[in-house]
C-alpha positions as a Markdown table, in Angstrom:
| # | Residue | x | y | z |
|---|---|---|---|---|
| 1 | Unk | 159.4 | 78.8 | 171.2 |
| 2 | Unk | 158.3 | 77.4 | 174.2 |
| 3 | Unk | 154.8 | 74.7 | 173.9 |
| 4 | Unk | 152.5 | 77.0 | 176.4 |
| 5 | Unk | 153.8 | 80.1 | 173.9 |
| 6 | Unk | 153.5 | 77.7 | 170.8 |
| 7 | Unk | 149.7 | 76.9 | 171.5 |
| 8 | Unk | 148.8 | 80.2 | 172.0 |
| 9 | Unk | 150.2 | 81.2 | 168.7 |
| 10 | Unk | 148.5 | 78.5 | 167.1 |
| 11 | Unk | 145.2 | 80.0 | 169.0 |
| 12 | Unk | 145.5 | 82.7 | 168.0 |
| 13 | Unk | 146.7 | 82.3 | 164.6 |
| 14 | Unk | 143.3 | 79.8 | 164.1 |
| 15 | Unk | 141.1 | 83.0 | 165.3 |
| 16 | Unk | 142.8 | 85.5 | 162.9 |
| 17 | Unk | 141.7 | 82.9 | 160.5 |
| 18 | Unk | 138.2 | 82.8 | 161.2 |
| 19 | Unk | 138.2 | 86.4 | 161.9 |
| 20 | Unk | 139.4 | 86.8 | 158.0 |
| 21 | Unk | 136.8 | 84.1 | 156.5 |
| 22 | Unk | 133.8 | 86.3 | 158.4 |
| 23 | Unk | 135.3 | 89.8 | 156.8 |
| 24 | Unk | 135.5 | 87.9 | 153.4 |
| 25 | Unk | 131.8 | 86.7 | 153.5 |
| 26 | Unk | 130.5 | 90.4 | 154.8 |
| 27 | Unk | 132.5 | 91.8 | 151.2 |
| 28 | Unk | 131.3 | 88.8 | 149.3 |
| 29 | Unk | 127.7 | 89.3 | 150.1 |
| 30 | Unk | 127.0 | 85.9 | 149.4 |
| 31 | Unk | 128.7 | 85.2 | 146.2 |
| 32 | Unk | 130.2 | 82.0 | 147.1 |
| 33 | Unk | 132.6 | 81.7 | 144.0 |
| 34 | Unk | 134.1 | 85.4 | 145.3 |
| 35 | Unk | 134.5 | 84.7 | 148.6 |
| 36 | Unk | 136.3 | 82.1 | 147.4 |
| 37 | Unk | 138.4 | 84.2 | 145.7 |
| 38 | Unk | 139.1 | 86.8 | 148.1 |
| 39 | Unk | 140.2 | 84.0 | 150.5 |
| 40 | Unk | 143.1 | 82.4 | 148.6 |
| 41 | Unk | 144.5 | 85.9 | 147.2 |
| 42 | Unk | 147.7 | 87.2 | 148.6 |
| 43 | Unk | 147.3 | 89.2 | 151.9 |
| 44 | Unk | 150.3 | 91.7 | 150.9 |
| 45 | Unk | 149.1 | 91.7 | 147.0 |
| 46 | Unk | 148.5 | 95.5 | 146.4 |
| 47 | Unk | 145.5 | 94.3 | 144.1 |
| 48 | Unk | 144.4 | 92.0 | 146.4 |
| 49 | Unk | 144.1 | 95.1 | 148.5 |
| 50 | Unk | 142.5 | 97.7 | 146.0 |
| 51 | Unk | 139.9 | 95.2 | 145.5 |
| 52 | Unk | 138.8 | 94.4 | 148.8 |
| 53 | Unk | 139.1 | 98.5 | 149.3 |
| 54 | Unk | 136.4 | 98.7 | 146.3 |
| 55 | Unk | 134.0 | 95.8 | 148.2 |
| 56 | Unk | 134.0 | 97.5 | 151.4 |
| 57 | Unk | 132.7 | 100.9 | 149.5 |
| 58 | Unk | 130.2 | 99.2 | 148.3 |
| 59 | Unk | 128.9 | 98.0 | 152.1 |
| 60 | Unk | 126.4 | 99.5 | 154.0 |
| 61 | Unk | 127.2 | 101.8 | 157.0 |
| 62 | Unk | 126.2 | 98.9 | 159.3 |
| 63 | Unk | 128.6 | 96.5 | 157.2 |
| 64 | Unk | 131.5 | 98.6 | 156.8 |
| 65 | Unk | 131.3 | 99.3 | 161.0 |
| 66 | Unk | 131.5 | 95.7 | 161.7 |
| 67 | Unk | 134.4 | 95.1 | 158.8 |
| 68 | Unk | 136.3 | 97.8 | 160.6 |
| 69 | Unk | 135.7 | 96.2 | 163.8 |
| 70 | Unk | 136.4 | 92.9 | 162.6 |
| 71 | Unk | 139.7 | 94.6 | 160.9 |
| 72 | Unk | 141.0 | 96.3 | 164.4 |
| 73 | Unk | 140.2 | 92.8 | 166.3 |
| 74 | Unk | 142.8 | 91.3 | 163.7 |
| 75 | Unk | 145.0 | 94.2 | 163.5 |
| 76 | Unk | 145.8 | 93.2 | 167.5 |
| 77 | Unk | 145.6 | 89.5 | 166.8 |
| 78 | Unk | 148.6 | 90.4 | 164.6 |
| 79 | Unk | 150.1 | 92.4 | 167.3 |
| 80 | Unk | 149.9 | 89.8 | 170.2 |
| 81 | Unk | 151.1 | 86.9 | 167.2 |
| 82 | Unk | 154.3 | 89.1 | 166.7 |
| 83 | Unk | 154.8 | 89.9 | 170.3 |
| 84 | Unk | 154.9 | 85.9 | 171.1 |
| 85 | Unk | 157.3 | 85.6 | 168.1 |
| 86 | Unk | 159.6 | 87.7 | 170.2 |
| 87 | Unk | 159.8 | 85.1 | 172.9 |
């Protein structure tokens, strides 16, 4: 990979990050110890995904339309990560 398309990959992999830690403290609704949680768990774990699926239920409208804001930003992250990988 080339180092201009390498740093932007890292870029962009360090705001999916922070993207993910803000979506895990909306679900955890300040419980530290499950945020916690919810952080280290497998991304592609289908019960990693059922339980997030039952925290964001439990959101209010406001919460779940910043979640799924904050989902769609990292959804094209993803994209513009796996277009770069291409290079």
């Amino acid at each position: 990979m080339h180092r201009n398309a390498a740093r932007a990959y890292n870029a962009l992999w360090a705001e999916h990050k922070r993207v993910r830690v803000v979506w895990m403290k909306i679900l955890a609704q300040g419980d530290r110890a499950l945020e916690r949680k919810l952080l280290r768990a497998d991304l592609e774990d289908p019960k990693h995904r059922d339980e997030v699926l039952r925290y964001e239920e439990r959101l209010s409208r406001p919460q779940r339309r910043r979640v799924l804001r904050l989902n769609t930003y990292g959804t094209k992250l993803e994209s513009v990560m796996a277009t770069l990988l291409k290079l």
